[in-house]
C-alpha positions as YAML, in Angstrom:
chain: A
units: angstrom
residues:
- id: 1
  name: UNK
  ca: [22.86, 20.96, 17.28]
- id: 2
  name: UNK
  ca: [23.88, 17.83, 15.95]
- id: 3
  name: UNK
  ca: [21.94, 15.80, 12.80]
- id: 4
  name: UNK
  ca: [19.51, 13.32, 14.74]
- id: 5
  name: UNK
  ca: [19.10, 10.27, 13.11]
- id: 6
  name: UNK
  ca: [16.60, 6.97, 12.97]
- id: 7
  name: UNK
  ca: [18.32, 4.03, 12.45]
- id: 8
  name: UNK
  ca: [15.82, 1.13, 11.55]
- id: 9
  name: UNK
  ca: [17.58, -2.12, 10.77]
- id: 10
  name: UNK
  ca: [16.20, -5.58, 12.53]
- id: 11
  name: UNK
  ca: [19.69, -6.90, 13.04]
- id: 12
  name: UNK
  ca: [20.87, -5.64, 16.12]
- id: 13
  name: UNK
  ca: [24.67, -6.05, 15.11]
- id: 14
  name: UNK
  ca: [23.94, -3.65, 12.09]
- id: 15
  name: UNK
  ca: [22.72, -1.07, 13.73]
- id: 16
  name: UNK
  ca: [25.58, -1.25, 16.42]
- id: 17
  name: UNK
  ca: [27.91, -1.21, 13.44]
- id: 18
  name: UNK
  ca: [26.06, 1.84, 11.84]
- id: 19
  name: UNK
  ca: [25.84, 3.56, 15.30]
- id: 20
  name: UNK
  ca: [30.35, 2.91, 15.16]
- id: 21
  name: UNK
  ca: [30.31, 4.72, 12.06]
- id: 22
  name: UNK
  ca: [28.07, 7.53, 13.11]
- id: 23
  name: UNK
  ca: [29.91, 8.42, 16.12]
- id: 24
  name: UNK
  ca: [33.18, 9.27, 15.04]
- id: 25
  name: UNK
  ca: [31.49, 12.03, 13.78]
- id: 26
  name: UNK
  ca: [30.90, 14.93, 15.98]
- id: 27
  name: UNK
  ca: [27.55, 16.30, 14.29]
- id: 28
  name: UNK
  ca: [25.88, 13.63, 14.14]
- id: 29
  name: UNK
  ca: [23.60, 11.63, 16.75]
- id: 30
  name: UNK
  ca: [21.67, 8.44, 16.54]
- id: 31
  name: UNK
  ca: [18.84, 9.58, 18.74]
- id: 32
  name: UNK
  ca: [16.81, 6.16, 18.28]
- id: 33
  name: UNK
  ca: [17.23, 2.65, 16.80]
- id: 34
  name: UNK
  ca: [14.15, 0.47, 14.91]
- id: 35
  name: UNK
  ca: [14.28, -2.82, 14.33]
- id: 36
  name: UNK
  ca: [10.63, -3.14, 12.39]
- id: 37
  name: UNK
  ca: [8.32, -1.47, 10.17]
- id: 38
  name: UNK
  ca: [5.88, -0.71, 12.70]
- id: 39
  name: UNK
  ca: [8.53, 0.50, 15.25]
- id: 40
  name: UNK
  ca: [9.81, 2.76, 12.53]
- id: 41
  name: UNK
  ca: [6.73, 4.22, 11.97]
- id: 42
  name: UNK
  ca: [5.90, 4.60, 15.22]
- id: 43
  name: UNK
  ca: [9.05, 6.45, 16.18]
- id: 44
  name: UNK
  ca: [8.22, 8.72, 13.16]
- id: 45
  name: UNK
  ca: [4.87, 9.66, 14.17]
- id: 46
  name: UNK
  ca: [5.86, 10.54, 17.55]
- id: 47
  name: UNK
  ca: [9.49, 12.31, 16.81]
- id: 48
  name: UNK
  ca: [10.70, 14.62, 13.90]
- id: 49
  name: UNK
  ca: [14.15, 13.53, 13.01]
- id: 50
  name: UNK
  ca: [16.82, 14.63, 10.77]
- id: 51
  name: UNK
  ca: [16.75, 11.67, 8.90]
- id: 52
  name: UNK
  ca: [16.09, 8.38, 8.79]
- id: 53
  name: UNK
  ca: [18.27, 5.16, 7.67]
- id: 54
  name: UNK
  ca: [16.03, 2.43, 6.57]
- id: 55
  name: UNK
  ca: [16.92, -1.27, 6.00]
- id: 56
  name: UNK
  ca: [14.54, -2.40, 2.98]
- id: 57
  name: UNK
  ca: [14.22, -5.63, 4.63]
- id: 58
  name: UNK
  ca: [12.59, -6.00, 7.63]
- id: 59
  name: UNK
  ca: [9.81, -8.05, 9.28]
- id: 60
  name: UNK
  ca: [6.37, -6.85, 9.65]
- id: 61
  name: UNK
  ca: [5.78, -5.42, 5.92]
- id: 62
  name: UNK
  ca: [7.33, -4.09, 2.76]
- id: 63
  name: UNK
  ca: [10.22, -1.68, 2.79]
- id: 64
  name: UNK
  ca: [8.94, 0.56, -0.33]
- id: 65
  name: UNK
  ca: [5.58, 0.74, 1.51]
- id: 66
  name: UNK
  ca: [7.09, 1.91, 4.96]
- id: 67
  name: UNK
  ca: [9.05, 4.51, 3.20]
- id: 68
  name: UNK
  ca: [5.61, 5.95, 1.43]
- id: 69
  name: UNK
  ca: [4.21, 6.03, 5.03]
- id: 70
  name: UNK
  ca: [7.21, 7.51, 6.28]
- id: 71
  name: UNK
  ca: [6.66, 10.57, 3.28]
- id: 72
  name: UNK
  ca: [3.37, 10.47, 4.38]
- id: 73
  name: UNK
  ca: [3.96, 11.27, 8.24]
- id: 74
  name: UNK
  ca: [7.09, 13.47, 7.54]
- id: 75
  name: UNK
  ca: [6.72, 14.41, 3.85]
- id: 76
  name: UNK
  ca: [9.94, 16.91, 4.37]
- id: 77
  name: UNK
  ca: [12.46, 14.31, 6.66]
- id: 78
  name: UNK
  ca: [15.05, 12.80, 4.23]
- id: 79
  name: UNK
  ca: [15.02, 8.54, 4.27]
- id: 80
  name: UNK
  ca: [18.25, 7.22, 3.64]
- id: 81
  name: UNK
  ca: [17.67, 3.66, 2.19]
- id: 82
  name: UNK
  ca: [20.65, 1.15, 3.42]
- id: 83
  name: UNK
  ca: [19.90, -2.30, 1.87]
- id: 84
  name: UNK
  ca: [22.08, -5.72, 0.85]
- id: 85
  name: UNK
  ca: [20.14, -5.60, -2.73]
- id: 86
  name: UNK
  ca: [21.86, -4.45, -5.40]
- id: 87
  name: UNK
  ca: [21.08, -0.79, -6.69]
- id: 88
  name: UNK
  ca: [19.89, -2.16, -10.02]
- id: 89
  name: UNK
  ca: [17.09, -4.39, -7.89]
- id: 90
  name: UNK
  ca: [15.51, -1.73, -5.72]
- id: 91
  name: UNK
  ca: [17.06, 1.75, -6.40]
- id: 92
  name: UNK
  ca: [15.17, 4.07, -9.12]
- id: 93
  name: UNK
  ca: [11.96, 2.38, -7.16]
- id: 94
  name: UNK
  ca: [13.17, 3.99, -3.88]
- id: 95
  name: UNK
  ca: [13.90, 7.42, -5.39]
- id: 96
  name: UNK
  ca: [10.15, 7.18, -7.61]
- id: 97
  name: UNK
  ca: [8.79, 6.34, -4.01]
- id: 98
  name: UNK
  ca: [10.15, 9.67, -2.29]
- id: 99
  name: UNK
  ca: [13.66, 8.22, -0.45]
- id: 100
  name: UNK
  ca: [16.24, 10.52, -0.51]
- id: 101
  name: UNK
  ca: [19.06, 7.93, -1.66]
- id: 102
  name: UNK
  ca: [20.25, 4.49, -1.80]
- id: 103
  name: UNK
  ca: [23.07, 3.16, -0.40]
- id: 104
  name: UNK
  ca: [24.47, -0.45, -0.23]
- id: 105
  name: UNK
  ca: [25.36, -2.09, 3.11]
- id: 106
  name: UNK
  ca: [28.97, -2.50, 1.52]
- id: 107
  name: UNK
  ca: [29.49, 0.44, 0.93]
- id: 108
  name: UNK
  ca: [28.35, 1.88, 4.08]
- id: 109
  name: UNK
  ca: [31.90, 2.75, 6.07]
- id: 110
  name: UNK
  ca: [32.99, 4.49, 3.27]
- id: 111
  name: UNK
  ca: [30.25, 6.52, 2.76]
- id: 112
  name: UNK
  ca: [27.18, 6.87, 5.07]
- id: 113
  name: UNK
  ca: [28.38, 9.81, 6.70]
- id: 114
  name: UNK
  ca: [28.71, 11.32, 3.14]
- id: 115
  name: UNK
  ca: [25.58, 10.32, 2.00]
- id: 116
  name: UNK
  ca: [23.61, 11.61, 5.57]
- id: 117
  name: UNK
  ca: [25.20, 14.81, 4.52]
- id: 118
  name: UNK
  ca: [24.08, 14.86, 1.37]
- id: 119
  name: UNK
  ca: [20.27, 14.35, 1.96]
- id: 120
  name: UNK
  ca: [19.63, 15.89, 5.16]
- id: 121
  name: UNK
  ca: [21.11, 19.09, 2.99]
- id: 122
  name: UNK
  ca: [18.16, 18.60, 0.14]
- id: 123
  name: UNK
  ca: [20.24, 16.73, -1.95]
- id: 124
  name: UNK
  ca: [20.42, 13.11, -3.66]
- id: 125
  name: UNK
  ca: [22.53, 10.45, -3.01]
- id: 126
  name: UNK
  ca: [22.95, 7.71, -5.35]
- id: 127
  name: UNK
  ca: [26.22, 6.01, -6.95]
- id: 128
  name: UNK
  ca: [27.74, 7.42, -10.19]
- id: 129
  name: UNK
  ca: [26.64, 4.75, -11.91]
- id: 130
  name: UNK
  ca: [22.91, 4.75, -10.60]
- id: 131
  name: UNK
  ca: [22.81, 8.34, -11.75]
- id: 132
  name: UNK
  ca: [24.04, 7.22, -15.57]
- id: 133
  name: UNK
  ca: [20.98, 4.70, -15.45]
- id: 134
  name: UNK
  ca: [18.66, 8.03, -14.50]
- id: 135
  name: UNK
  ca: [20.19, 10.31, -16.97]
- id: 136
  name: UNK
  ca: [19.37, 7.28, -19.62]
- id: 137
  name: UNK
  ca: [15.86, 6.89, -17.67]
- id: 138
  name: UNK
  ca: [14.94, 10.48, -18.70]
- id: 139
  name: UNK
  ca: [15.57, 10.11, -22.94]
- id: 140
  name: UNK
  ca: [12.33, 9.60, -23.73]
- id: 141
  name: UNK
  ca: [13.27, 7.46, -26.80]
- id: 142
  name: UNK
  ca: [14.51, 4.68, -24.62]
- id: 143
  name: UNK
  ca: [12.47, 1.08, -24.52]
- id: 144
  name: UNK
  ca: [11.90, 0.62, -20.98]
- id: 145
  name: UNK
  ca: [12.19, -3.05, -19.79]
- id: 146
  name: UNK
  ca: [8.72, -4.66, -19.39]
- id: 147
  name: UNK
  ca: [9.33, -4.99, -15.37]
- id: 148
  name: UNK
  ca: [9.42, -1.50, -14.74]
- id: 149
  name: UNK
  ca: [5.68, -1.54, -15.55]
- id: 150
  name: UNK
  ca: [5.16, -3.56, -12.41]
- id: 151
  name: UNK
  ca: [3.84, -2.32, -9.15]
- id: 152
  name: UNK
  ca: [6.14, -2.00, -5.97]
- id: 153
  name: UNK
  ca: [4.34, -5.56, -4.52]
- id: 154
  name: UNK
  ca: [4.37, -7.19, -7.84]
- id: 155
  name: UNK
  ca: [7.95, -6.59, -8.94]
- id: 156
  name: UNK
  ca: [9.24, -7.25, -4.61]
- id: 157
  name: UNK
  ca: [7.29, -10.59, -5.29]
- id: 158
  name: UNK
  ca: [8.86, -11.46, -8.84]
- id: 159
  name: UNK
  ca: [12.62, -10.50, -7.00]
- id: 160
  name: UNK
  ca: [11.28, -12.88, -4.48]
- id: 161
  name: UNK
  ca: [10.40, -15.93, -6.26]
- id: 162
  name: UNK
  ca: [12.95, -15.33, -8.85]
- id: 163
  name: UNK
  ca: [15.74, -15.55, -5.85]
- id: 164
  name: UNK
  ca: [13.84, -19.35, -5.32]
- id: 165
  name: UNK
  ca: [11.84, -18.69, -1.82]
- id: 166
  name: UNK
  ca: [8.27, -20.16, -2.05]
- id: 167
  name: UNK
  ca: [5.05, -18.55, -1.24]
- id: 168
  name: UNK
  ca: [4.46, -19.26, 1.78]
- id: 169
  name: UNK
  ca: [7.58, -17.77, 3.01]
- id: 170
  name: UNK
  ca: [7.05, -14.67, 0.76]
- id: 171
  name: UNK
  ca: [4.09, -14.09, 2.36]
- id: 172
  name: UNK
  ca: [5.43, -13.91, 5.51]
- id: 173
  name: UNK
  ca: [7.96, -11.66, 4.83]
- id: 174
  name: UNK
  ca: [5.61, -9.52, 2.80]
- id: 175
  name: UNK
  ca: [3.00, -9.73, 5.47]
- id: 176
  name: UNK
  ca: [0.75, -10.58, 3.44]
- id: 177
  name: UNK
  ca: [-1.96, -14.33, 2.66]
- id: 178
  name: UNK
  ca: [-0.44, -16.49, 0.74]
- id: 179
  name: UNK
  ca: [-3.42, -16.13, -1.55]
- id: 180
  name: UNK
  ca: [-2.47, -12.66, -2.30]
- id: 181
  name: UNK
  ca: [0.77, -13.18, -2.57]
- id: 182
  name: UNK
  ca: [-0.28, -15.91, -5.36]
- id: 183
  name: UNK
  ca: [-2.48, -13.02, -7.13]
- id: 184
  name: UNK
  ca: [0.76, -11.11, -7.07]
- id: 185
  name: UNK
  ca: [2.38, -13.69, -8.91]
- id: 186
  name: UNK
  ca: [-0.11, -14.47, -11.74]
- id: 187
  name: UNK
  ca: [-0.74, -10.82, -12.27]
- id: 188
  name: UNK
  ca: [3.69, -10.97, -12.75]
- id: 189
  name: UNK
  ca: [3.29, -13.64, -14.86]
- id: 190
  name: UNK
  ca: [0.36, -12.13, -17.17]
- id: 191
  name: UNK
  ca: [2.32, -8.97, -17.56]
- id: 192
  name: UNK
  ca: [5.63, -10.69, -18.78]
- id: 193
  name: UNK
  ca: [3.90, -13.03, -20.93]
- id: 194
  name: UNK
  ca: [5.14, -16.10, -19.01]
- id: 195
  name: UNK
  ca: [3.88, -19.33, -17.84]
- id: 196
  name: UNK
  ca: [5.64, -20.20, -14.92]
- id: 197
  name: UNK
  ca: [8.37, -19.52, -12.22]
- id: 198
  name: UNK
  ca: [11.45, -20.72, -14.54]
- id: 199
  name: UNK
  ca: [10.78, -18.28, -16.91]
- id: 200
  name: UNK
  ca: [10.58, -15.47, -14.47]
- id: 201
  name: UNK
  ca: [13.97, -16.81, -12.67]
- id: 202
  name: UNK
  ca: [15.49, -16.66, -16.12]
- id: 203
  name: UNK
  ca: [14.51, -13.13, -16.57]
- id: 204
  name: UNK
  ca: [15.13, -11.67, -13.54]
- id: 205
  name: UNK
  ca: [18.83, -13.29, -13.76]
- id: 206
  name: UNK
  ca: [18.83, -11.77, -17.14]
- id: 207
  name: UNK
  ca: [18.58, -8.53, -15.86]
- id: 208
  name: UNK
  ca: [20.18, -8.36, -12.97]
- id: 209
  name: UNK
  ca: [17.40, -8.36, -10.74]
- id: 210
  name: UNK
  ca: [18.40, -11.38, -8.58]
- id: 211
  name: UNK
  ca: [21.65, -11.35, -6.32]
...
């Protein structure tokens, strides 16, 4: 029986492109396509797959969230993340928050079929160089930069403003009132010991958070 597989992605040209990739393998089916949070969760609740391949981005919510509801409905189906952010950006977050590996959009033609492998078999799949940054993650001597202390929400909307989009728009992509998405930011802001959204840009360039 071949691996069935979710693939959630809003652009439509993506998933064809994934779906191109998939099907010059023989083992491998892409059973159903999503192109929101709530039609990825919906599919979930309603099928068991092999594993799902989940954009970060999408409308209708947060990407780190969907994948918690995802563990929540399926705790034992793998979730592939495929996203345009950097690994450094978004990465260790997915792993902490139960995906089963992170992949870059880039790099997908040379290696989603490796990595689908890999997790639907109980492994991890992250770049060598992601899993140097986890092997450092784990000496417990190491000073941790002050933005890992921030939630999923708070450190999406720091990436956010950081990469120059204003509240109102983050809210809508966040699905979420612009009022909260302001709480978001102060709470940033308090934590990091800054005073205002230049400060945070310059940080977040500093290390790499920004594209």
């Amino acid at each position: 029986m071949p691996i069935r597989i979710l693939v959630a992605d809003d652009h439509a040209i993506v998933r064809q492109g994934l779906k191109q990739i998939i099907s010059t393998t023989p083992d491998m089916s892409v059973d159903d396509e999503a192109g929101s949070h709530r039609e990825v969760l919906s599919k979930v609740s309603q099928k068991n797959y092999d594993v799902v391949v989940l954009d970060l981005s999408m409308p209708g919510g947060s990407g780190l969230d969907t994948l918690k509801q995802i563990r929540a409905l399926r705790p034992r189906m793998p979730v592939l993340v495929l996203s345009f952010h950097p690994e450094e950006q978004y990465a260790v977050r997915v792993l902490k928050a139960g995906g089963s590996g992170y992949l870059a959009k880039e790099s997908a033609p040379d290696e989603l079929v490796r990595a689908i492998r890999k997790v639907v078999s109980g492994g991890r799949y992250v770049s060598s160089s992601l899993a140097e940054k986890l092997a450092l993650d784990l000496e417990e001597d190491r000073e941790k930069p002050i933005h890992e202390t921030l939630s999923d929400r708070e450190y999406q909307v720091m990436c956010l403003i950081a990469a120059g989009k204003p509240v109102g728009e983050i809210a809508r992509e966040m699905s979420l009132s612009a009022k909260t998405v302001s709480t978001y930011r102060a709470r940033v802001l308090s934590k990091l010991k800054m005073q205002n959204n230049s400060q945070l840009t310059h940080y977040a360039m500093k290390h790499d958070l920004v594209d």
